[in-house]
N, C-alpha and C positions, 0 to 999 in steps of 0.2 A: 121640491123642498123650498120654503122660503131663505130670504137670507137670513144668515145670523152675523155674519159679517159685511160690514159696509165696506165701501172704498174709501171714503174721506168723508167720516158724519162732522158735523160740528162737536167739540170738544171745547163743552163750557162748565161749570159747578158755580161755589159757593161765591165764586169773587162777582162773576155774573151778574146774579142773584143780586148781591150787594147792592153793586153798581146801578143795577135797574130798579131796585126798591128804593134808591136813593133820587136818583131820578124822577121815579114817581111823584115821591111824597114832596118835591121840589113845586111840582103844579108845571115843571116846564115840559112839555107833552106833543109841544108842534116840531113843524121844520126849525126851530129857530131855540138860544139857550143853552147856558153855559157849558154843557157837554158837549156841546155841536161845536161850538168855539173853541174848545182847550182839544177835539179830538183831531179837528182840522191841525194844528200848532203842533201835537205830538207824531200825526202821520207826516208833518213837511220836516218836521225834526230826524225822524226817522230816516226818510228817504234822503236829507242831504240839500234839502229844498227852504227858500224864504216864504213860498203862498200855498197855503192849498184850498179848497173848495169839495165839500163833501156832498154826495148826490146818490141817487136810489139805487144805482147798480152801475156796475163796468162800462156796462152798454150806453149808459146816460151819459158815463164820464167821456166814451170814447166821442160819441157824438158832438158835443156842447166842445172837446179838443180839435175836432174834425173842420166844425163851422168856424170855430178862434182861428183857426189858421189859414182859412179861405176856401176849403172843397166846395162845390156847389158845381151844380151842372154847367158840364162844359171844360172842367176840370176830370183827371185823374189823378187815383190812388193806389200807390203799389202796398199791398198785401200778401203774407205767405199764403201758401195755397195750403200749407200745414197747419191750422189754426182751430178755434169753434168759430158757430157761424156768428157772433155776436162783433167780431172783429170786420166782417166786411160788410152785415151787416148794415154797422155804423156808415158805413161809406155810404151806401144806397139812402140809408136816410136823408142825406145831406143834398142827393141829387147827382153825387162825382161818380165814376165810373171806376171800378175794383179792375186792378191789374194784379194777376194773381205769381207770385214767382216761386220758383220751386226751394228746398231744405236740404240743410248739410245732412249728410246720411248719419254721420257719426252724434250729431247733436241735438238735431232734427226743428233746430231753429235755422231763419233766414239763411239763404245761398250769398254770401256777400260778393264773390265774385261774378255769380249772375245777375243778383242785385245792379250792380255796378253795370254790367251790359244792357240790365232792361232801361236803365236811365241814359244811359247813351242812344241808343234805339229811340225811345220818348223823345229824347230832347230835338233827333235828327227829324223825329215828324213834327215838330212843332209842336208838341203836346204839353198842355200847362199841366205840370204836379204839381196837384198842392201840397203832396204832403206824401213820406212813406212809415207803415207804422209797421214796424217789426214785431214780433211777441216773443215773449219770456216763457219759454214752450215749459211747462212743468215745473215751473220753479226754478228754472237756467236761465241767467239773463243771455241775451243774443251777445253778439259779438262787434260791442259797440268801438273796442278800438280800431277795429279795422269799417266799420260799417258806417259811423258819424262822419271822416273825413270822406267815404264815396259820395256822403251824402250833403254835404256839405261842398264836394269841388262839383256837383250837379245844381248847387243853390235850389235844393229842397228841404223843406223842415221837416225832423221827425217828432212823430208822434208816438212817444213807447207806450206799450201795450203789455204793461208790466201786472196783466190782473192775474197771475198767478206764481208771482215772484217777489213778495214782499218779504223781505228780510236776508234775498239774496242779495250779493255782491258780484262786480266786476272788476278783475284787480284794482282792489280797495275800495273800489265803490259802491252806495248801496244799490239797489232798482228800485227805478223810480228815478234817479238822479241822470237820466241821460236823456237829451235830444230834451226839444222846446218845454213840451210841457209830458207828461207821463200819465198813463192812466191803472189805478190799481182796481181787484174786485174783494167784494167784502160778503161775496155769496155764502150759500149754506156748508158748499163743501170745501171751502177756500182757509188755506193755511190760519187766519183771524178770519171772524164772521161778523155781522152781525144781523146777520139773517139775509136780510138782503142790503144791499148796500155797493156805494163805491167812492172814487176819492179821485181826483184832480191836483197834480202836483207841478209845479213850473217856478223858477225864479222871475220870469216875467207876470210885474204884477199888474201890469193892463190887459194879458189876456188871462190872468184869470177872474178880473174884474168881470170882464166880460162875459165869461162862464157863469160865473155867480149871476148875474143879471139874467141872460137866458134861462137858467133854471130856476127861476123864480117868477117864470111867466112874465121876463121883459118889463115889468113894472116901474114906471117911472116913478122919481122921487116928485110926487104931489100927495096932498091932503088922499085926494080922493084915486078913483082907478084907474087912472092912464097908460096908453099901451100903444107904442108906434108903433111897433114891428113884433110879428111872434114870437112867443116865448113856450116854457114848456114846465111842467111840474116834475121836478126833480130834485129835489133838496132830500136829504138827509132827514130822518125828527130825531129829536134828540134824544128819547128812549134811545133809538137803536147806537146812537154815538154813544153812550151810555157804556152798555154793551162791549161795541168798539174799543173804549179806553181801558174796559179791564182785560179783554183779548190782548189789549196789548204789552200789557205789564207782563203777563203769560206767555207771549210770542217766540222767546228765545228759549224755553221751555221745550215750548212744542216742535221747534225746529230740530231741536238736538233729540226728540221721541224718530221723529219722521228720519231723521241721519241714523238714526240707530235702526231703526227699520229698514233701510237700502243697505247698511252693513251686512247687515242678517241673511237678507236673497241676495246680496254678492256669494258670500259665502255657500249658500245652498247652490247655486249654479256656478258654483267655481268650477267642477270640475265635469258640468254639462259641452261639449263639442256642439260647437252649434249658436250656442246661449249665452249674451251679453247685454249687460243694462246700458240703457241709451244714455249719452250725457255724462259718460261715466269718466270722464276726465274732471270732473266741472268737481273741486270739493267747496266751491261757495254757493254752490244752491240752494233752496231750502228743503228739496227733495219733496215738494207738495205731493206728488205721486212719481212712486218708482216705475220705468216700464222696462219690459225687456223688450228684446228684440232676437226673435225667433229663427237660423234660416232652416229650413226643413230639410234643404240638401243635406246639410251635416248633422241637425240634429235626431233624426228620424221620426219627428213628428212638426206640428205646427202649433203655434199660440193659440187656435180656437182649439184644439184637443185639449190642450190644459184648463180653459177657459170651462169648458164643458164638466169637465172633470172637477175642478171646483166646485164650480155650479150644483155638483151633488149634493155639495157637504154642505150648502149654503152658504158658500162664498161668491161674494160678487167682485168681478172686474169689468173691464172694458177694454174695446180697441182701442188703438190709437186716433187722432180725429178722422174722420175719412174728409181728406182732402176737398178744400172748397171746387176746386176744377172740375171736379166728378160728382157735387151736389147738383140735383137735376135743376133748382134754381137758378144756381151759376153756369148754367149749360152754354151760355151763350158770351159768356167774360172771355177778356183774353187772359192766354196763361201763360206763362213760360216756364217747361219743364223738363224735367233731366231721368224723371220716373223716380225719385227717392221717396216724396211722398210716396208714392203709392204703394211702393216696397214697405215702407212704415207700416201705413197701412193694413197691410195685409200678415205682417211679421211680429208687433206690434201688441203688446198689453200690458196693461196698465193694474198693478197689485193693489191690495189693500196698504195703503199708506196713512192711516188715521193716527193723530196723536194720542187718541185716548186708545189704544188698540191695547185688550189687557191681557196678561201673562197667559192666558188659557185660550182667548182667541189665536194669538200667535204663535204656541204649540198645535191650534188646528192646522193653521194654515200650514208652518212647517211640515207638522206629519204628512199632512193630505199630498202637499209637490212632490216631500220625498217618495210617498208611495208611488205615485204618475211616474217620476223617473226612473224608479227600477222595475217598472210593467211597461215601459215602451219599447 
């Protein structure tokens, strides 16, 4: 059966529309124009930030934060091993070498106290970090009060990796507002979209001068083309910031659709033995997607039996990441782990969490789990 239901489509209408017919008929249609500018200003508003720098995707953002703060070969970078591959990724592009560490079971963001030991470890081999960049696993910012000061009495900069956690908070603050500079995504399935897209946020406004330059192919200020050192095409156009700026006026909207959604399967698995949603202490997330977490000992089945089951009705889910340690690419990275990823992993699914999920979609989905738990 196909799907009928998504996991996280984009959730745009009339204001959209607006915004991008406005856009249009503007003639402003490149990387560059007044949407691009006011949407940079309302995303560093947002997050709590004085500069931002908007660019084609997460992955551009992370990169262009990666190079700002000095990775390049010969250098490493610690990353969860819990992540997508877009996050380490970034690392390899730069030349630095991904140190992968393992995730709190309970939150399934960075290990801070193993954090803490793998930067000990680094520093006693003489190993230059340049950087460590945590991620905002599903829309939970990591756990910056205790993870900024490890990271800071280690004299390393972080780079957060906030591309699926905009409009979360960490006691009081937004994401996006922690460590050097912050990188959001603006992708298709991402809490605001704008199709594709991503954002650069820092109160240091010489490195994200510096970002800005790189992503615009290093282009010195002359008449004509000059170019000392490589550069790369990454900017934003301003359609899509367009776009961006009506997502955002909607944003807190659709955060409170997606919280009402993780309410709804708390409730359905309340009284499942076995069955807990991940993260579920965190009530400042944006709940981009809900996952649970399955143990098979107590529950008498496993998260791919429901996944399957689903699957019938045409509903789509997913696992959780499958751990960068165990991508056959990163076969060869060091890791340090404790097995939590991989219990995620394996335990691990991800619901449909869409803002636009409508009254009759979400009586399928309800009926359909209720039925799965009273036939296992």
């Amino acid at each position: 059966m196909g799907v009928h239901v998504f996991l996280s489509p984009p959730d745009v209408g009339p204001l959209e529309e607006s915004y991008l017919s406005s856009a249009l008929r503007s003639g402003w249609v490149a990387p560059v124009g007044p949407d691009l500018d006011a949407f940079e200003q309302e995303i560093a508003q947002r997050a709590g930030r004085r500069h931002a720098v908007a660019v084609s995707s997460g992955t551009a953002a992370l990169h262009l934060a990666l190079l700002g703060v000095g990775a390049r070969p010969g250098t490493v970078v610690v990353v969860p091993t819990l992540t997508f591959a877009a996050t380490a990724n970034a690392v390899v592009y730069t030349g630095a070498e991904p140190v992968f560490v393992d995730c709190d079971p309970a939150t399934g963001n960075i290990d801070v106290p193993l954090l803490r030991d793998t930067l000990d470890r680094l520093r006693a081999e003489d190993a230059q970090v340049a950087a460590v960049v945590p991620v905002d696993l599903f829309g939970a910012c990591a756990d910056y009060s205790s993870l900024l000061p490890a990271c800071a009495a280690a004299g390393v900069p972080v780079v957060a990796d906030a591309a699926e956690s905009l409009g979360a908070t960490h006691e009081g603050r937004p994401a996006g507002s922690f460590g050097r500079i912050a990188a959001f995504s603006f992708n298709g399935n991402k809490i605001l979209t704008t199709s594709g897209g991503g954002m650069l946020v820092s109160d240091d406004q010489e490195l994200i001068a510096r970002c800005r330059y790189l992503a615009t192919q290093a282009r010195q200020e002359t008449v004509h083309y000059e170019h000392t050192e490589v550069g790369y095409n990454y900017r934003l156009s301003n359609l899509l910031a367009a776009l961006g700026r009506a997502q955002l006026r909607r944003l807190d909207q659709m955060i409170t659709r997606r919280r009402e959604t993780r309410e709804r399967y708390a409730k359905l698995f309340a009284a499942s033995p076995g069955v807990r949603l991940l993260n579920d202490a965190d009530p400042a997330a944006n709940c981009w997607l809900t996952v649970i977490v399955v143990d098979p000992d107590q529950a008498g089945w496993q998260a791919s039996d429901l996944a399957a089951h689903l699957a019938q009705r045409g509903i789509e889910t997913r696992p959780v990441w499958k751990p960068m340690h165990l991508q056959p690419v990163f076969r060869h990275a060091r890791s340090i782990t404790t097995g939590a990823a991989e219990r995620l992993f394996d335990r691990g699914l991800a619901l449909p969490s869409g803002s636009n999920l409508t009254a009759g979609e979400a009586r399928l989905i309800d009926d359909t789990i209720s039925d799965f738990l009273l036939n296992v």
